[in-house]
N, C-alpha and C positions, 0 to 999 in steps of 0.2 A: 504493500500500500504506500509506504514512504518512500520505494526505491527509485533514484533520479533528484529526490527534493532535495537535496544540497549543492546538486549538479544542476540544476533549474536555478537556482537560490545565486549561486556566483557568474552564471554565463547568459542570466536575461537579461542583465545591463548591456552586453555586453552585444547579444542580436539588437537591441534597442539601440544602441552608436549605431550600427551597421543600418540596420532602416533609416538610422534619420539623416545619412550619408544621400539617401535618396530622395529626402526632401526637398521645395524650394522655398515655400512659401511660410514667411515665420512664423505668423501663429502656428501652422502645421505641424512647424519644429518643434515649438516650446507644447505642443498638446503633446504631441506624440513621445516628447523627452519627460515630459510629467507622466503619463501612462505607462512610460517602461519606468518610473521609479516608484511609481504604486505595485505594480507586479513583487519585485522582492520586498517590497516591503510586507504586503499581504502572508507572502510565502515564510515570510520570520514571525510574524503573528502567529499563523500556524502551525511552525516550529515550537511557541512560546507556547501554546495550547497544545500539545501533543508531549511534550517534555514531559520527561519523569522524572521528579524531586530528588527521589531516592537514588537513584543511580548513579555513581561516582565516577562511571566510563564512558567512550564516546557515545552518543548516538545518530541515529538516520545512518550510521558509519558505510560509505561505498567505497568498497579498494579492487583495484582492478589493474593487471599488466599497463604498463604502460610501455618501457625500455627495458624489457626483462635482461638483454644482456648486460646491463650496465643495472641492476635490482631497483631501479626506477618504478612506482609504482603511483598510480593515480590514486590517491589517497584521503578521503574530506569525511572529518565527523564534527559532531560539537559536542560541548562539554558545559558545566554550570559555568568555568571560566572565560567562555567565548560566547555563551550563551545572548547573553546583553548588549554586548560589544555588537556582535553583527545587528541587533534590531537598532541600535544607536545609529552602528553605519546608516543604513535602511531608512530611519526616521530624517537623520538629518539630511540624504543625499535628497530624499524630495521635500523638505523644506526649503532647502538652498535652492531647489530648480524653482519652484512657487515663488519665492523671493524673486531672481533674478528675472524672471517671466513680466513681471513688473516695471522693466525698464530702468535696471542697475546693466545690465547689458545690450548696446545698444549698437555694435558692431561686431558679426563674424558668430552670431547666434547658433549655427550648426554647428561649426566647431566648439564652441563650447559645450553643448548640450552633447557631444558626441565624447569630448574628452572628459566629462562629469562621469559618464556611465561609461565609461573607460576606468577610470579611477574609482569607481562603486565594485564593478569586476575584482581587481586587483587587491582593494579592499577586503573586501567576502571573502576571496581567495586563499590570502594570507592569515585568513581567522579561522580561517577551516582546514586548514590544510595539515596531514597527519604526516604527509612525506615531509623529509629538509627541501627536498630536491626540489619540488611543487611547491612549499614553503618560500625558498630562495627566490623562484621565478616570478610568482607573484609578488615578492619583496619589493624586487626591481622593477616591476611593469609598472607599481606604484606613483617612483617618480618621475616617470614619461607626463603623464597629461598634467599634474601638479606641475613640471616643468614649464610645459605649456601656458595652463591655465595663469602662472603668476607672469611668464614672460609676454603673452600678448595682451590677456587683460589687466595686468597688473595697472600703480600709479607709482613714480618716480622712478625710482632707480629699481625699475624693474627686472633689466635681464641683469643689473650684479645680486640682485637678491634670488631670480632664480638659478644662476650660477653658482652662488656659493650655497643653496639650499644643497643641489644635487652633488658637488664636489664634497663636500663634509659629509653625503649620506654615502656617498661611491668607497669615499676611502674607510666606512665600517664594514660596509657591505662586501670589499674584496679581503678584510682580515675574514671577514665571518665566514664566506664560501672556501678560503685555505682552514680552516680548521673545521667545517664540515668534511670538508673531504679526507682530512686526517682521522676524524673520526670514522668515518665509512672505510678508511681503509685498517685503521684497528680492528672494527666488525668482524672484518673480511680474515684478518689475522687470527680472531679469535672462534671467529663461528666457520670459519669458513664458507661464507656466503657475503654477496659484496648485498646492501640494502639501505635503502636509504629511510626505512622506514625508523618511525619514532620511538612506539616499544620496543625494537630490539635495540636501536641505539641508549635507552637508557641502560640497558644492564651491559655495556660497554666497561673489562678494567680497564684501570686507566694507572698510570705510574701516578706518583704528587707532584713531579714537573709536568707532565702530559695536561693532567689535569688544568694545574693553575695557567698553565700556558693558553691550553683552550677557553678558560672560561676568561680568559683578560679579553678575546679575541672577540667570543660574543658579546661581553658585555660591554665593549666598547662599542659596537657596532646599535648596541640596540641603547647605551647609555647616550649617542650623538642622535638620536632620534627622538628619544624622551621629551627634550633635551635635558641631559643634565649637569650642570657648574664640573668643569670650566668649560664644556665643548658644546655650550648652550647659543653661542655667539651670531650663529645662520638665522634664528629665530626670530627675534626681533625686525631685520630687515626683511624676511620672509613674511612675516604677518602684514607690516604695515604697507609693502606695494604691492600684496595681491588682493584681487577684487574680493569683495563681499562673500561667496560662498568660498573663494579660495581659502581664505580664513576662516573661516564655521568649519569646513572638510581638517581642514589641517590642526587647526585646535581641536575640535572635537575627535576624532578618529585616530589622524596618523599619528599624532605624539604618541596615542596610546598603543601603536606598536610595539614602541621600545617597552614601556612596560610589560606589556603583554610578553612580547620576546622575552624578560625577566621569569614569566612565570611560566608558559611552558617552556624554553628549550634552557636558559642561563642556568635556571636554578634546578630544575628536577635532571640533567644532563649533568650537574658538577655539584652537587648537592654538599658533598665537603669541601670544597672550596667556596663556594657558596656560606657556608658556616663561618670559616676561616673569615673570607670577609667583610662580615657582618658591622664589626665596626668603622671601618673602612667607607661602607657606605650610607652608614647614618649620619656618618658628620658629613661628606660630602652632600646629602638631603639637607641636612639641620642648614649648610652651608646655604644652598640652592635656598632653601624656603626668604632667608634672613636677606640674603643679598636682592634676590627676586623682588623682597617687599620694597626693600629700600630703594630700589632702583624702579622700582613701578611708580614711586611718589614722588619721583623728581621728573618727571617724564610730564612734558606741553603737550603732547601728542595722546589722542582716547586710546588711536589702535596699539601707538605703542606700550604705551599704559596698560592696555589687555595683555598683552604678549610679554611682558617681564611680568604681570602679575601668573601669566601660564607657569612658569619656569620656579614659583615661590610652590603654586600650587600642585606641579608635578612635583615636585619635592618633600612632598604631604602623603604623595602615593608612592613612592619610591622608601620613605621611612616607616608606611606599613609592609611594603614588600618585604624589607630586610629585618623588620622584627621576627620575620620566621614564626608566626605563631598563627593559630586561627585569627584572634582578632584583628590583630593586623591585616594578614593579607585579606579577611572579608574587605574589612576597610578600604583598603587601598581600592579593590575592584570596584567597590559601590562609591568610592569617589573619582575614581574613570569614570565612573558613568556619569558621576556630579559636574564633573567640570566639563565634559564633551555637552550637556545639557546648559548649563551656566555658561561657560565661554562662547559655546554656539551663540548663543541671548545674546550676551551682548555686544560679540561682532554685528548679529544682525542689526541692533539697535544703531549701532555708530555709521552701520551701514545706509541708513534711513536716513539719520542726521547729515551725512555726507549726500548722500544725493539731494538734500535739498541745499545747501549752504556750501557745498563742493570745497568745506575746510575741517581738520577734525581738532585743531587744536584749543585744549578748554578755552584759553583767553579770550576766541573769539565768541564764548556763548555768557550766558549766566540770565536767570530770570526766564528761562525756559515753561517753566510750570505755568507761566501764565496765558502761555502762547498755545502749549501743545499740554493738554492734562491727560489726557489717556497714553501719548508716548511718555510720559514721565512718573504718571501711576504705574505705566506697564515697565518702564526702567528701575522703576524703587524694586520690584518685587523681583526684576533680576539681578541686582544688586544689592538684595538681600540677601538672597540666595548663594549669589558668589561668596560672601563672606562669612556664613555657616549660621544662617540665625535657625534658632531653634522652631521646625513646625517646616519650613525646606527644607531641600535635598540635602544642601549642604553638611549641615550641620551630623544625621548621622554618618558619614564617612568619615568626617574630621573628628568624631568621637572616638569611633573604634579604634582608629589609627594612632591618635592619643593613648587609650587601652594599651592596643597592642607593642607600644614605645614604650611605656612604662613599664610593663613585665617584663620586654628585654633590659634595656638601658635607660633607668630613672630621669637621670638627667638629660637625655634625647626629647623627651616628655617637657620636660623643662624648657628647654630652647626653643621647640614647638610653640606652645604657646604664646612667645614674645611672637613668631611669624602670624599667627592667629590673631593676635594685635594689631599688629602693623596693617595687617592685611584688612583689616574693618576699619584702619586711621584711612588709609589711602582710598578706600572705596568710597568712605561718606564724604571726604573734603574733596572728593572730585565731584560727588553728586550734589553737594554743595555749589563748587563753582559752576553747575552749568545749567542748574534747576532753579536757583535760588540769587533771591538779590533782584536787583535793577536791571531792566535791559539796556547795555550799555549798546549795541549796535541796532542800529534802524532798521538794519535788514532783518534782525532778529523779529521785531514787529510782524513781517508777512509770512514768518515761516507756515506751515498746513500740519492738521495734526495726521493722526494716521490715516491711510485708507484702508477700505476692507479686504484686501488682499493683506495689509501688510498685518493688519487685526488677525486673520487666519492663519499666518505663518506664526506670527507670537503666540497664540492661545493654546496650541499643542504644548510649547515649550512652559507657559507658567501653569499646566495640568500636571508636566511631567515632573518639575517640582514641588508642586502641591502633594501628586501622591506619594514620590517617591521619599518627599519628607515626613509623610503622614504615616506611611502602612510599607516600611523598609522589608517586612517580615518574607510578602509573599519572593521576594529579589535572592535574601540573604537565605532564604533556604532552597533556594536553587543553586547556588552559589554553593554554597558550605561543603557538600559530599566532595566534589571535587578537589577544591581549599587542602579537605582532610586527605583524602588518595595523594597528593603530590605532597603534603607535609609528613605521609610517613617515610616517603626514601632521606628527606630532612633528617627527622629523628632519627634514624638509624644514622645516618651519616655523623650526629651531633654525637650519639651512644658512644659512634665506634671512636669519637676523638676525645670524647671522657676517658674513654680506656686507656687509650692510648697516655694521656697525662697521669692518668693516675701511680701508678707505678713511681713517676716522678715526684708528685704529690706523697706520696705512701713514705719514701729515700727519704725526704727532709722533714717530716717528724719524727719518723723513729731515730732514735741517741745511735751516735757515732758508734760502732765496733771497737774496742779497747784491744789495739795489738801491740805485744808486751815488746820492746825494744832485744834486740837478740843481737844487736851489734856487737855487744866485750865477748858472749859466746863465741859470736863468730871467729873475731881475730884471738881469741885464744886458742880455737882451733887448730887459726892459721899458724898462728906461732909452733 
């Protein structure tokens, strides 16, 4: 009954480009580019309604020869870990095409609408995909139409933003395919079978060089995608000169590869190395969260102001990652979802504000509320949400994650929350300067509030915070079995490096050995 629906799920975006190659007439384009992104999306609903809670292993799972001589294998299940992530994809790729349908795009409409659902494929792809090999390729197909999409519709310094997007992702992407293939060729060494699949590569030995060597390899590749301090740098000028959905796709979704990449292949792949370094990557977060805020509130600029607040907030999700524990990692995944939900918002918003005003920097607004009251109602409550008020989404992922920091490393917990500060200083003193006050520009005077197009692209997103901060329950118990299935090769990884110290541990309590001096014996011997 399910078989094909994951293969339907990743490749109807993907005949929807290729139709709409045969369009001419734009509205045609933009109907027929929204109708192929209601299809997967329907299709993940129905994934979300056919899901069984209990289950900790993939499902819908189809695997099927692909390159058998090289153990290449078509490979796509889902899990409570990718569960969410694909209908987020799904949700946002046709709000951003609704949005844009609008007239935020207003040259070379087919190609865009063609490189969206290019980049929705590639997406799905890479969330579902159980081979590396299947894995890797949709990695890369990835940044083709994001290339695109920031270099021709972007604004300013467009192709060095999307240049240096795809060079900083290129040079994680070729460490991580040399140590996928070393690991496929260990496989091979050890099972005698070359396979690219994922269960057998987790029970891969591995030497403690092999290991740390690989896992630097991925988690560079997936920590420059995140992004996270210090190789966060592509980020910022990538948000702020690509268009409107380029930014909702990229915030919302791709960042959350890297994480993703964290949690299936980095950490259940090197799982004692992963242990190992554990603290390593909370201060690198603690880092990312502190510097992100700070840097978010010196920022004249809204988009950029979004985009270093991303890099505070990935930083939130990366120090439930590395807590290793349940609450953590729920955390972290239910705040993927918070922030692709939350960031999405209020790109969209600044995206609205810019097409009428064609400027995004605060100076030029303030006194807004008086002009536009529904986009500035509907901004507070995504601006509430960004910053974790309690009753939004927010707020339970920045809990757990909290939680889960405190049972590993107290003081991570600690430095967290100055980020959690900073991050609600800079969100109200922006929404301050551009809601509030005088209107100090005349043009401010004629701005138009929303229309109903841009009404219906918002009301999905302040539902999806309402529920998902009301009733976390029915999310986090799809979530959970999974969570537990990849944190027991953790624990055991963690056991085996208790043992491992112990011994040492055991040497320096117990009292020195008393060994009686036999030196004057000896040379009386000798004599």
């Amino acid at each position: 009954m399910n078989g094909g629906l994951l293969t339907a799920l990743i490749f109807l975006p993907l005949i929807g480009a290729l139709f709409i190659l045969m369009q001419s007439e734009e509205r045609a384009i933009w109907n027929s580019a929204f109708i192929f992104s209601l299809l997967p999306l329907a299709l993940s609903f129905y994934v979300l309604a056919e899901f069984s809670p209990q289950v900790a292993g993939y499902q819908f799972a189809e695997q099927y020869d692909w390159i058998p001589a090289f153990g290449i294998t078509y490979h796509v299940g889902i899990d409570g870990i990718s569960l969410f992530l694909v209908l987020l994809t799904t949700i946002l790729i046709t709000l951003s095409l609704l949005y844009s349908g609008g007239g935020d795009i207003e040259e070379r409409p087919r190609e865009f609408c063609f490189f969206m659902l290019v980049l929705e494929t590639g997406l799905l792809g890479a969330l579902l995909s159980v081979d590396l090999f299947l894995f890797y390729i949709f990695w890369e197909v990835m940044l083709i139409p994001m290339y695109f999409l920031i270099g021709i519709w972007g604004h300013g310094r467009k192709i060095y933003a999307a240049v240096k997007f795809v060079l900083f992702t290129m040079v994680g992407s070729l460490l991580m395919l040399v140590a996928i293939l070393y690991l496929v060729y260990s496989a091979h060494e050890h099972f005698n079978r070359t396979s690219f699949d994922l269960p057998l590569l987790y029970q891969v030995p591995l030497t403690v060089t092999e290991g740390r060597c690989l896992f630097a390899a991925f988690a560079l590749a997936f920590a420059i995608k995140v992004p996270m301090w210090p190789v966060h740098t592509w980020l910022p000028d990538a948000h702020t000169n690509a268009p409107t959905a380029g930014s909702v796709i990229l915030a919302g979704v791709m960042l959350k590869m890297g994480t993703y990449g964290f949690l299936r292949f980095a950490i259940p792949l090197f799982p004692t190395v992963a242990v190992e370094a554990i603290p390593l990557f909370m201060a690198l977060a603690i880092i990312g969260i502190i510097y992100g805020a700070l840097v978010a509130m010196m920022q004249p600029d809204l988009k950029r102001l979004i985009a270093y607040s991303s890099v505070s907030h990935l930083g939130f999700v990366m120090l439930g990652i590395f807590a290793l524990n349940p609450e953590g990692i729920d955390g972290a995944i239910y705040q993927m979802l918070n922030h692709g939900v939350s960031t999405g918002g209020l790109f969209l918003l600044v995206g609205m504000l810019y097409m009428r005003r064609h400027t995004r920097e605060i100076s030029e607004f303030g006194g807004l509320w008086k002009r536009v009251p529904v986009y500035a109602a509907i901004f507070m409550v995504v601006m509430l949400s960004s910053i974790g008020l309690p009753g939004l989404n927010g707020f339970v992922g920045e809990f757990l994650i909290m939680l889960g920091a405190f049972l590993r490393i107290r003081l991570a917990a600690v430095f967290a929350v100055v980020g959690v500060i900073l991050g609600a200083l800079y969100m109200l003193w922006t929404y301050e300067r551009v809601m509030f006050g005088p209107i100090t520009r005349a043009v401010n005077e004629t701005i138009r509030d929303l229309s109903g197009r841009e009404i219906a692209v918002m009301v999905p997103v302040i539902a999806l915070m309402l529920f998902m901060g009301l009733f976390p329950r029915p999310l986090i118990s799809r979530i959970e079995p999974s969570v537990t299935a990849m944190l027991a090769r953790v624990n055991v990884a963690q056991a085996r490096l208790e043992l491992e110290r112990q011994p040492n541990r055991l040497a320096a309590l117990l009292p020195a050995r008393h060994t009686p001096n036999r030196e004057p014996e000896m040379a009386a011997v000798a004599r």
